[in-house]
C-alpha positions in Angstrom: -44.6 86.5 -5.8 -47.8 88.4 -4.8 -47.6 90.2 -7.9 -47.1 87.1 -10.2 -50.2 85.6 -8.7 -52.0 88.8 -9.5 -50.9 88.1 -13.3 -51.9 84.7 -12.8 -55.4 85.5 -11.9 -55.8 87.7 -14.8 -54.6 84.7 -17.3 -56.7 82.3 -15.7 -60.0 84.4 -15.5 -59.5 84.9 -18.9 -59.4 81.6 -19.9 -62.4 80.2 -17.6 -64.9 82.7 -17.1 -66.2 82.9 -21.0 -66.0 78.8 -21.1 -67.4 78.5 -18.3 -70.6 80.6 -19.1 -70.8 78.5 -22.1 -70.8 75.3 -20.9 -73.5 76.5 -18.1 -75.7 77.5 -20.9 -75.0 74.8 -23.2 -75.9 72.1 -20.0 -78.9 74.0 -19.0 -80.2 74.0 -22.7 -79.1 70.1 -23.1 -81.1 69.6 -19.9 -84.4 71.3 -21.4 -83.9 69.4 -25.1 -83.0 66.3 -24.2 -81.1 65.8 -27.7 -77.9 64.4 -28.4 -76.2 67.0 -30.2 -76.8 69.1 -26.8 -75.2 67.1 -24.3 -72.7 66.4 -27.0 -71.6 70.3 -26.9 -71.9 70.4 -23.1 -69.7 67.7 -23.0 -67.1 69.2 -25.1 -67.0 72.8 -23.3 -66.7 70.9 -20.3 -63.6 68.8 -21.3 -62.2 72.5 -22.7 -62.5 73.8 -18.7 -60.8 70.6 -17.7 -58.1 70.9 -20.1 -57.5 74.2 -18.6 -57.6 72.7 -15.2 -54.8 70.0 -15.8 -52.4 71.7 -17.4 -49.4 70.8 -15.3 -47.1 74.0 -15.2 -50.0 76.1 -13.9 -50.5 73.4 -11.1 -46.9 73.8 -10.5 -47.1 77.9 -10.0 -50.2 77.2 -8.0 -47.9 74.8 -5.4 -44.8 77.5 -5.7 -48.0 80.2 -4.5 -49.1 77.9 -1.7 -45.6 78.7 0.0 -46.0 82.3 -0.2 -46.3 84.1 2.8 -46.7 87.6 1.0 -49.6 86.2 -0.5 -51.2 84.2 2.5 -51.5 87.5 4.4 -53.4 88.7 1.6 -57.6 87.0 2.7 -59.0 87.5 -0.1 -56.0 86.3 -2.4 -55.5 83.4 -0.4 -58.7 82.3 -0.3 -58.7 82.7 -4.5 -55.3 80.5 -5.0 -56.9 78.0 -2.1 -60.1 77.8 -4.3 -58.1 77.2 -7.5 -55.7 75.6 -6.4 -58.2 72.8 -5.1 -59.8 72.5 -8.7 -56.4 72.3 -10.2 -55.3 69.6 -8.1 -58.3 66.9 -8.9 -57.4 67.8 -12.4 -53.8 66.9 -12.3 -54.2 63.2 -14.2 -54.2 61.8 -17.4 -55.8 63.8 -19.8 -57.2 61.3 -21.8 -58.5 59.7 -18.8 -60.2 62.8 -17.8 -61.7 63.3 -21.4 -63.3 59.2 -21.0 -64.6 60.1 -17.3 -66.8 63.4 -19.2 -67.6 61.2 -21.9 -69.1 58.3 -20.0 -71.0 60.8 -17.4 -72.5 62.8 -20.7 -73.4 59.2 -21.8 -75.0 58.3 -18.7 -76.2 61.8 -18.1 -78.1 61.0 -21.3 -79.7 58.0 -20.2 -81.3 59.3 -17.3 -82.9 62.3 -19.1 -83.6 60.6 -21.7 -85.0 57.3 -19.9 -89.3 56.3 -19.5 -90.4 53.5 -17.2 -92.3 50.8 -19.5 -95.1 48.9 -17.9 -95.7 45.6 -19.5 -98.0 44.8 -22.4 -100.7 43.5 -21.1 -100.9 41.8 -24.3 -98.6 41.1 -27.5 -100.7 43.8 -29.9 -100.1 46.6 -27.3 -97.3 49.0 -27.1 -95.7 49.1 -23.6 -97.1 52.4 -21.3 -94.2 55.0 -21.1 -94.0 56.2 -17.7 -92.7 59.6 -16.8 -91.5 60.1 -12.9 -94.6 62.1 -12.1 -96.4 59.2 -12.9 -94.4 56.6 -11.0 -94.3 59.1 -8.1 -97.9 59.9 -8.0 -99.3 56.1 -8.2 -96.7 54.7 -5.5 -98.1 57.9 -3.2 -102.1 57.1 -4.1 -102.6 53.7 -5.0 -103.8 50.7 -2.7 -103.1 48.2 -4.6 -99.8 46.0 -3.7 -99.7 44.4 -7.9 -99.7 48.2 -8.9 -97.4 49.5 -6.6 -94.9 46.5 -7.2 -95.4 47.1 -11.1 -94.3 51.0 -11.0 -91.6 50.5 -8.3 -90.1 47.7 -10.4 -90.5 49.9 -13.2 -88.5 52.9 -11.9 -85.4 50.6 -11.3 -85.4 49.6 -15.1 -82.8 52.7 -15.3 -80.3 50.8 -13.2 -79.8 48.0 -15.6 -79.0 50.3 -18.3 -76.9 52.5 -16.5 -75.3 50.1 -13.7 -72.3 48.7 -15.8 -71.1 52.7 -17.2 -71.3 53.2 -13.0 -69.1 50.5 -12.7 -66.8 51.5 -15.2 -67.0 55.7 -13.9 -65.8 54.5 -10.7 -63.1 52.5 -11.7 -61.8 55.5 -14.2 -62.4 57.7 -11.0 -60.4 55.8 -8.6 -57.5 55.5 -11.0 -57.6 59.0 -11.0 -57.6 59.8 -7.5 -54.8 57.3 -7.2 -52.9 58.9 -10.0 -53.0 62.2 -7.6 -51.9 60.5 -4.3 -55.0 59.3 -2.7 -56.4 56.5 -1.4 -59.3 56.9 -3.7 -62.1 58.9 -5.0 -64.7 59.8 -2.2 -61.7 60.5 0.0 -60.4 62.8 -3.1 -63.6 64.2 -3.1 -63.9 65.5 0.0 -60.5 66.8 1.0 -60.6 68.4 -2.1 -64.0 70.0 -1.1 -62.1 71.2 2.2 -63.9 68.6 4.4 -62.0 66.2 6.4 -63.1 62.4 5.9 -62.8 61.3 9.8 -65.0 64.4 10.9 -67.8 63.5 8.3 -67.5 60.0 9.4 -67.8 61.0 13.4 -70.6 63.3 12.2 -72.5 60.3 10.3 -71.8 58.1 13.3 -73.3 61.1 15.9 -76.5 61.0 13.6 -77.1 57.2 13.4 -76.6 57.6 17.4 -78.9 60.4 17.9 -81.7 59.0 15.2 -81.6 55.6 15.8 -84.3 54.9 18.3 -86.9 57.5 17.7 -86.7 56.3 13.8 -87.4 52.7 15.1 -90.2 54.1 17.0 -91.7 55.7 14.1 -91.0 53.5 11.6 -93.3 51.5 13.6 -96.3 53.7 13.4 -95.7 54.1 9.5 -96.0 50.0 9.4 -98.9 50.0 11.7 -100.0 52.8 9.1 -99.5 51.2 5.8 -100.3 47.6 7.0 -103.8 48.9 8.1 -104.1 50.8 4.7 -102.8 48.1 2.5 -105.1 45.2 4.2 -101.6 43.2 4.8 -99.6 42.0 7.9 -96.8 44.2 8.9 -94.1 41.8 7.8 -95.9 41.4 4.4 -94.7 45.3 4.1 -92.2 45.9 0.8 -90.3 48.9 -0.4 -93.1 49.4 -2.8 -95.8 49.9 0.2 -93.1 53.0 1.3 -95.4 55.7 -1.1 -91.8 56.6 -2.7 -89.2 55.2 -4.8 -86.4 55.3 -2.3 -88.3 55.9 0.7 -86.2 58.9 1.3 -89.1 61.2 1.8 -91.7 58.9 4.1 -95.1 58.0 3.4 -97.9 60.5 4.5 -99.0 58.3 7.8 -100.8 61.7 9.2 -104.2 63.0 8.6 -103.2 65.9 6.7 -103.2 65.8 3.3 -100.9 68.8 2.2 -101.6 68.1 -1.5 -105.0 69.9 -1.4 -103.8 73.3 -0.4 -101.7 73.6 -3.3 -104.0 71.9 -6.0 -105.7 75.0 -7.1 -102.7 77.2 -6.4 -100.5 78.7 -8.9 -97.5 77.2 -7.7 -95.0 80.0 -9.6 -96.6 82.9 -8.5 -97.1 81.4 -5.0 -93.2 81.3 -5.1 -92.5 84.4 -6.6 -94.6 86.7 -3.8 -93.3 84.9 -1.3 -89.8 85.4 -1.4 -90.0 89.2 -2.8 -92.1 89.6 0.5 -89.5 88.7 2.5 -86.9 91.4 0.0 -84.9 88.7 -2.2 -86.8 89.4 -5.5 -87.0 86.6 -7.7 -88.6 88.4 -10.9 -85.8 88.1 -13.1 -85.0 84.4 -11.9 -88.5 83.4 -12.9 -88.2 84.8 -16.4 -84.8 82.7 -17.6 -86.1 79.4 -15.7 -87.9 76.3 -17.7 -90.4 75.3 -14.9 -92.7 72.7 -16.7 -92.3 69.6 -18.2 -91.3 69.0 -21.8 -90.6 65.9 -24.4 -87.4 64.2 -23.7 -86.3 67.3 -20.7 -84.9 66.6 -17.5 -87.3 65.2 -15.0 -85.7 66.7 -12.2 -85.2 69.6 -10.7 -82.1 71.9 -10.6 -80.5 75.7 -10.0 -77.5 76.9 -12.2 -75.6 80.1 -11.9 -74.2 80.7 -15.6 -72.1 83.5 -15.5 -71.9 84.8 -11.6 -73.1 87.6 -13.4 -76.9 87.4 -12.2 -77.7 85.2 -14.8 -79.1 82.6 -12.4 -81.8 79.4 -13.5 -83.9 77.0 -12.7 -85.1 73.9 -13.9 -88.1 72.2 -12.3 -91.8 70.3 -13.7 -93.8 71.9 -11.6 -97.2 70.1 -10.9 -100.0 72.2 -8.7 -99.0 69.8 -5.6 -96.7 69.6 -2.2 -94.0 68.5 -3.6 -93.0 70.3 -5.9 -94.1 73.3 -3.7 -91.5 72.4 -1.7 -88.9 72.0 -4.6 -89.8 75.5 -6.1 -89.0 77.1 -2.8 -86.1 75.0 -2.3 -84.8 75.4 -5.6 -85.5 79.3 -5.2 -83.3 79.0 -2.0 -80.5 78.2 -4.1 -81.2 80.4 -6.7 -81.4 84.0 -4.3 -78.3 82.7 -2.5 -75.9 82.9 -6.3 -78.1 86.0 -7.0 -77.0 88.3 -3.7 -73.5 87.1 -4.0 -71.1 90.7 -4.0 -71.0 91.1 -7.1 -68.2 93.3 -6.9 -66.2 90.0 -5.1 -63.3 88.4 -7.3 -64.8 86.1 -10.0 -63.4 82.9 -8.2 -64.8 83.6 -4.9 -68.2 84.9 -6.3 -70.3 82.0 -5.6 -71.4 80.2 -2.2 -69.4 79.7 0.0 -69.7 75.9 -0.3 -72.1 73.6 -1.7 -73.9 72.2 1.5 -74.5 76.3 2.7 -77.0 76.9 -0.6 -78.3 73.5 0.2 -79.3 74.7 3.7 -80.8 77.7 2.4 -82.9 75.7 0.0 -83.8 73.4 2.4 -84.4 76.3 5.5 -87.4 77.5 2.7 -88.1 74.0 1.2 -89.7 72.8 4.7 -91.5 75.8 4.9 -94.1 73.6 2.4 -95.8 72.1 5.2 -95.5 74.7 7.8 -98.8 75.5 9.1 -98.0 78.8 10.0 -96.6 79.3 6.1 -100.2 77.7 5.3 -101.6 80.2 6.9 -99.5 83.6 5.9 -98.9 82.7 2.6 -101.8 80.4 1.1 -104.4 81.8 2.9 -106.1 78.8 5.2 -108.1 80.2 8.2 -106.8 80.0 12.0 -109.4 77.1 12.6 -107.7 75.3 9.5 -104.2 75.9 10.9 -104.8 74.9 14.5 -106.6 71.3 13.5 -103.3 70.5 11.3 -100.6 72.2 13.4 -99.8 68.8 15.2 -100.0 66.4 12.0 -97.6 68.8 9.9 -95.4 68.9 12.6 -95.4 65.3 12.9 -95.3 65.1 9.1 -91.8 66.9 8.6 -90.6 65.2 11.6 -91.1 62.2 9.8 -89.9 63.4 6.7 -86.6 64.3 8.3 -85.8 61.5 10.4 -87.0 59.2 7.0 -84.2 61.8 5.3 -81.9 61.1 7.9 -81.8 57.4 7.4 -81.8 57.6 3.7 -78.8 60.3 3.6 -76.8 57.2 5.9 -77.6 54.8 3.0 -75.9 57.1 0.3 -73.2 57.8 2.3 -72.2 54.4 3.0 -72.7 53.2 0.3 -71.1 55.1 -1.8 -68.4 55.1 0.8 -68.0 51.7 0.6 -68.0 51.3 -3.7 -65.2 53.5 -3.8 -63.2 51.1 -1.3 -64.0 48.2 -2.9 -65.8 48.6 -6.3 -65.4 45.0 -7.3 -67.4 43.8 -4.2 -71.7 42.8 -5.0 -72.8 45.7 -4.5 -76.2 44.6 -5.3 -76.2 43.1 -2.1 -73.8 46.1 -0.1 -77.1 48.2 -1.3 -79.6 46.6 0.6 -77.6 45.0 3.4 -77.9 49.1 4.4 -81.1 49.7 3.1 -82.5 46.9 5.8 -80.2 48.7 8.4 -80.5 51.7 8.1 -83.8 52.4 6.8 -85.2 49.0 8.0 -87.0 47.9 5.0 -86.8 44.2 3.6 -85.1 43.3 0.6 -87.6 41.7 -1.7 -87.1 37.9 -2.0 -84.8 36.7 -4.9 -84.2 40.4 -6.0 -80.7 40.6 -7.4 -80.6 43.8 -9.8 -78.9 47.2 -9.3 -81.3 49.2 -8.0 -78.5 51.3 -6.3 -77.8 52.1 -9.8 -80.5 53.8 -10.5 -80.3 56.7 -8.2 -79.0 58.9 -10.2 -76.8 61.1 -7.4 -74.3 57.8 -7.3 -73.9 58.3 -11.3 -73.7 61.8 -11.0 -73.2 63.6 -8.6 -70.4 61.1 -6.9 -69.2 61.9 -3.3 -72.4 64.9 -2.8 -75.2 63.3 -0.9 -74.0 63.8 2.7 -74.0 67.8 1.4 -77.9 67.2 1.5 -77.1 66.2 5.8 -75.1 69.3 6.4 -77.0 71.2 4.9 -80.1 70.2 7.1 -77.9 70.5 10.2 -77.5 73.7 9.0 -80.5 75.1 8.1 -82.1 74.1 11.6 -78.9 76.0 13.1 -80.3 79.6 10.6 -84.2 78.7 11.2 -83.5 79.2 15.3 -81.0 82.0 15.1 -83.6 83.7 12.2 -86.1 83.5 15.1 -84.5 84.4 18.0 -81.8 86.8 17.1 -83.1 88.8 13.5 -87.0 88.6 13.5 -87.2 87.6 17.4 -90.0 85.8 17.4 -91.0 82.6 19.9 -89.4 79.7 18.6 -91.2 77.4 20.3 -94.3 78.4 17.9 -93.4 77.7 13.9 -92.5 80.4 12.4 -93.1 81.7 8.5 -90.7 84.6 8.0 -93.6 85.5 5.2 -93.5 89.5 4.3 -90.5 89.8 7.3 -87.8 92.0 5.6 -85.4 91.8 7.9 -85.1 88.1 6.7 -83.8 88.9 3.5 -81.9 91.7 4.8 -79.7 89.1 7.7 -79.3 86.4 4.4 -78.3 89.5 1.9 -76.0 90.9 3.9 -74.6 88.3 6.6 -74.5 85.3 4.3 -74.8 85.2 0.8 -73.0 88.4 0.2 -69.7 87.2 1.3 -70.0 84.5 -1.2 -66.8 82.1 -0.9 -64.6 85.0 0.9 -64.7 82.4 4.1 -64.5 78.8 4.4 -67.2 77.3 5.1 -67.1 76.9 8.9 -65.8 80.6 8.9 -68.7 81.8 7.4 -70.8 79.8 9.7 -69.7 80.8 12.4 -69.8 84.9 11.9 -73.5 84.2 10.6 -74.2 82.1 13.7 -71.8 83.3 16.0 -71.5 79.3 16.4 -69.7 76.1 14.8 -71.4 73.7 12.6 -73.7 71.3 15.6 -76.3 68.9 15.4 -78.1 70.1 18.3 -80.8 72.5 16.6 -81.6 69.6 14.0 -82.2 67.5 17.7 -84.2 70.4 18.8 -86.2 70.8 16.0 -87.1 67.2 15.2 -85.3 64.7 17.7 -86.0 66.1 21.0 
């Protein structure tokens, strides 16, 4: 048996890891261009891997190889036929039911790349004003005007309508094919399929509402008192356009710091670039494959992509000279230096993270690092005086941002939860009956439109968004043990890691080198010498 799988590995990596460099590439370039014809040929490679995925006698090897115990006292084997197997296994339905799901999502994918807000004419002889994200994001953040505001924030849900009834549509084809494979449907698919355990991410979500609740009440207070006083309106006048964001997932900036200026005459790349080959994960040869500004009809997101597990490792960003999208370069440079110091000489199927919410922690352990003061001061240069006068209000500022996140994350979760138990129900109305719970802002009066539609994760990226959680659990858990136990450093002061070596030398060779040789919790723990807990995230920003 062992030596049959061995034959099967070669077959199989011969078949997938050309295709699957192609349809990397030919995504990536779609994502850039924009055009039809793109996403058309991404959509095609990717129904070629799928096609490999379903076929039906391989999934029946794989099941005869699960039963082998000459081959489950082989790890790294094992841990190759459990990945595999896995991928095979939410393949195994119709195929021309597989070929409408990558259809629909190219379709959709499309749509949102594709999509600009329209403002209104303000009169019949003018065109309508195209809006790109940056736009809508940068007048709900600085205006003071509640018309304004209102305008662009109704304006960014335009995408739902468009999109809302091929959502529908995705999620019914989804659930029919997670029923088709023996479960109850397709977020439960999803995550046992991702080797998570539905009940334990449903404790987990419970544990956080419990732990967040009250100090998010408490400070989503202050950010009314905040905004009512800055909007000249009466707290209960407040609308999810006042919120300085689209989703209010990220918090408006309530504190006196305004982390915008330190980065508007920095060059954002290069800031990016010293900063993690300081620390000894050189990014040089990331940088030069990457499409980092914006473009005509590209991607407004942002976005890492390992092509070939070869090293050929992207990213995709539109990089503005501002705090954001500080924070999303080093984020998305988290991901990137994770896929790059995988072993390359691991097996191809385990050369990749070990699961998707680890790189998230790692981009997001270097993402917060964009309001750190004591990153501030190591890495853009501000003076101790300048530190010490904003130490309190950036702390206070990703506090905020986090518990904000928190709240959001338990919207997504629930809601997309709930749509996959019962898609037929008004979902309009599921949306922001958790929207007012959760993140306790009001439904605007007589709104009935989709506006869960027009996130694009629930299109997607279905079943992903409490990854995103995890993953901050997670990178609180590496920030303390970075501190205490690598650099060993006080961790009751912030801490930068900028130009610390032995950073990159604990994440080269106790984390991302093992790539996907562990599971997940595995992995965790020998990088932690803990389980996956909560209680660092309390520490850092409950507590």
């Amino acid at each position: 048996m062992l030596k049959m799988f061995i034959n099967f590995l070669v077959e199989y990596e011969n078949k997938v890891v050309v295709l699957s460099k192609e349809a990397s590439l030919a995504y990536f370039n779609a994502s850039i261009s924009g055009k039809e014809e793109d996403y058309k040929k991404a959509s095609e490679l990717q129904l070629q891997l799928s096609k490999i995925f379903s076929d039906k006698k391989d999934f029946e090897k794989l099941k005869e190889f699960k039963g082998s115990e000459e081959i489950n006292n082989e790890q790294i084997l094992k841990r190759q036929l459990d990945i595999i197997y896995n991928t095979y296994a939410g393949h195994q339905f119709d195929e021309k039911l597989q070929e409408e799901i990558i259809n629909l999502s190219t379709k959709v994918e499309e749509k949102f790349s594709t999509f600009r807000a329209c403002l209104p004419e303000s009169n019949p002889d003018e065109k309508a004003q195209k809006l790109t994200d940056n736009k809508i994001d940068e007048v709900l953040e600085n205006s003071t005007d509640s018309d304004e505001l209102k305008l662009h924030w109704t304006a960014s849900k335009q995408i739902g309508n468009l999109v809302a009834d091929d959502i529908k549509q995705l999620v019914h084809l989804r659930n029919k094919a997670a029923k088709e494979l023996g479960f109850v449907n397709y977020h439960q698919m999803s995550l046992e399929l991702s080797e998570q355990n539905a009940d334990d991410i449903e404790k987990l979500f419970d544990e956080l509402d419990e732990l967040t609740r009250g100090s998010f009440a408490k400070l989503k207070d202050e950010i009314d008192e905040y905004l009512s006083q800055r909007y000249s309106i009466n707290k209960n006048e407040l609308m999810p356009w006042h919120y300085q964001d689209k989703f209010f997932q990220q918090g408006p900036r309530i504190y006196k710091v305004d982390l915008d200026k330190y980065y508007k005459n920095k060059d954002i790349v290069e800031t990016t670039i010293k900063y993690y080959n300081d620390i000894d994960l050189n990014i040089d040869d990331l940088i030069e494959k990457s499409d980092l500004f914006e473009k005509e009809g590209k991607y407004q997101h942002a976005y890492c992509t390992n092509i070939d597990r070869q090293g050929d490792v992207r990213v995709l960003c539109n990089v503005k000279s501002n705090y954001r999208w500080m924070g999303t370069m080093l984020h998305e440079y988290g991901h990137a230096v994770y896929d790059k110091y995988v072993n390359m000489n691991l097996p191809w199927t385990i050369r990749e993270h070990a699961h998707i919410f680890t790189t998230e922690a790692i981009a997001m352990l270097f993402g917060r690092f964009a309001s750190n003061p004591q990153w501030l001061k190591d890495v853009i240069g501000i003076n101790d005086q300048e530190k010490e006068k904003i130490s309190e209000d950036c702390y206070n500022s990703l506090r905020l941002e986090q518990l904000v996140f928190s709240r959001w994350v338990q919207v997504m979760y629930r809601f997309e939860k709930s749509m996959y138990e019962n898609p037929g129900q008004d979902l309009n109305k599921l949306w922001w009956n958790l929207v007012e719970k959760y993140q306790m802002i009001k439904k605007p009066e007589y709104r009935n439109e989709p506006d869960w539609a027009s996130k694009i994760h629930v299109a997607l990226y279905p079943a992903y968004y409490h990854n995103y959680m995890l993953g901050e659990l997670l990178a609180s858990q590496l920030y303390y043990y970075i501190t205490e136990k690598v650099i060993k450093s006080d961790s009751s002061q912030p801490q930068s890691f900028a130009e610390n070596k032995n950073v990159g030398a604990y994440l080269k060779h106790l984390f991302f080198s093992y790539g996907a040789m562990y599971h997940w919790s595995e992995l965790i723990k020998k990088a932690t010498g803990e389980e996956l807990t909560p209680k660092y995230y309390a520490r850092q920003f409950v507590n």
